[in-house]
N, C-alpha and C positions, 0 to 999 in steps of 0.2 A: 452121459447121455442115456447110456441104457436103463441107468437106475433113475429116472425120471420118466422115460417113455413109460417104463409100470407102472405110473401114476392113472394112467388110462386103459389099462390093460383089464382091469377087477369090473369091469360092469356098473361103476359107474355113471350117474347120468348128465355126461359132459363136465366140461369146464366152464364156469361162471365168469363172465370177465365183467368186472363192476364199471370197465371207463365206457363198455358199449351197453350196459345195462340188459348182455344178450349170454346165453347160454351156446356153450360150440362142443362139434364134438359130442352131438345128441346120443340118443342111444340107437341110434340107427349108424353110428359108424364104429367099429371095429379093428383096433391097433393094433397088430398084429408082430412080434420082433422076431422075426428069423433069423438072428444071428448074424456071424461074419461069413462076408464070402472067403472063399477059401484063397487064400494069396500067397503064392508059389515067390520066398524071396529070391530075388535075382533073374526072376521070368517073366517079365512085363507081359508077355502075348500071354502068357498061360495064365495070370493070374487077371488078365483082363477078358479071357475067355472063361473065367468062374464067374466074374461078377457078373458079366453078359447071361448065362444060362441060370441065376439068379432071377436075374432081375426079368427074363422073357416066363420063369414062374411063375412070377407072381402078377405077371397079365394074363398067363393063360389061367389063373385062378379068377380072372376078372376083378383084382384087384389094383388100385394105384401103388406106384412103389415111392417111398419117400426115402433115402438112402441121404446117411450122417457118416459125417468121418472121410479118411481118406485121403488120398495127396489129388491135387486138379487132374491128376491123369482118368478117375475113376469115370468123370464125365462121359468120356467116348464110348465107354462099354454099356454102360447106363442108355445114351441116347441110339446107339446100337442095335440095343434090344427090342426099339420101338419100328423098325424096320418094315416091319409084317403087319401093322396097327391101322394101315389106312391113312387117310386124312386126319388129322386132329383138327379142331375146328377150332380158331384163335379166339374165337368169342365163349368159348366153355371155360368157367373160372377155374377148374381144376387142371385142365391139360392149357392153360395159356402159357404157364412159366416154361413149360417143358416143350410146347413149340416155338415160342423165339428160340429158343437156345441150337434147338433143331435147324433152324434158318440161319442163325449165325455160324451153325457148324458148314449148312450147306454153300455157303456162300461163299467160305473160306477155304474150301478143300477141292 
């Protein structure tokens, strides 16, 4: 996965995808790999308080966070981080995915 995300990291101007005959991924967005979060084996709280303070980085950089990998536990830390963020607006095509999921957490807990 990492050695693929550098596919887009070099400045680039997007990825061409021939089946929509549209360019994505213009040069107006910036992929960014920060690496792993730090994960403390045999400390589920501690190592889901690293991905947590991650991933609230990289919205105070006013960046989206796209996070790969992981066991399904990572989810909670992840949507965690969006705490402080307001309302998402379900009709925005980039924070849609990330508010159901939000609602389904909130629903269930």
């Amino acid at each position: 996965m990492r050695e693929a995300s550098t596919l887009f990291a070099f400045g680039h101007a997007g990825a061409y995808d021939h089946e929509d005959d549209a360019t994505y991924l213009g040069a107006d967005v910036r992929i960014v790999d920060i690496g792993d979060a730090d994960i403390i084996h045999t400390d589920t709280t501690g190592s889901h308080a690293n991905i947590e303070v991650g991933v609230r980085a990289i919205l105070a950089a006013g960046a989206l966070p796209v996070t790969i990998g992981g066991d399904h536990s990572i989810n909670i830390p992840c949507i965690n981080a969006f705490d402080d963020q307001g309302d998402i607006p379900a009709q925005s095509a980039e924070w849609a995915p990330i508010h159901h999921v939000s609602a389904t957490i909130a629903k269930t807990s």
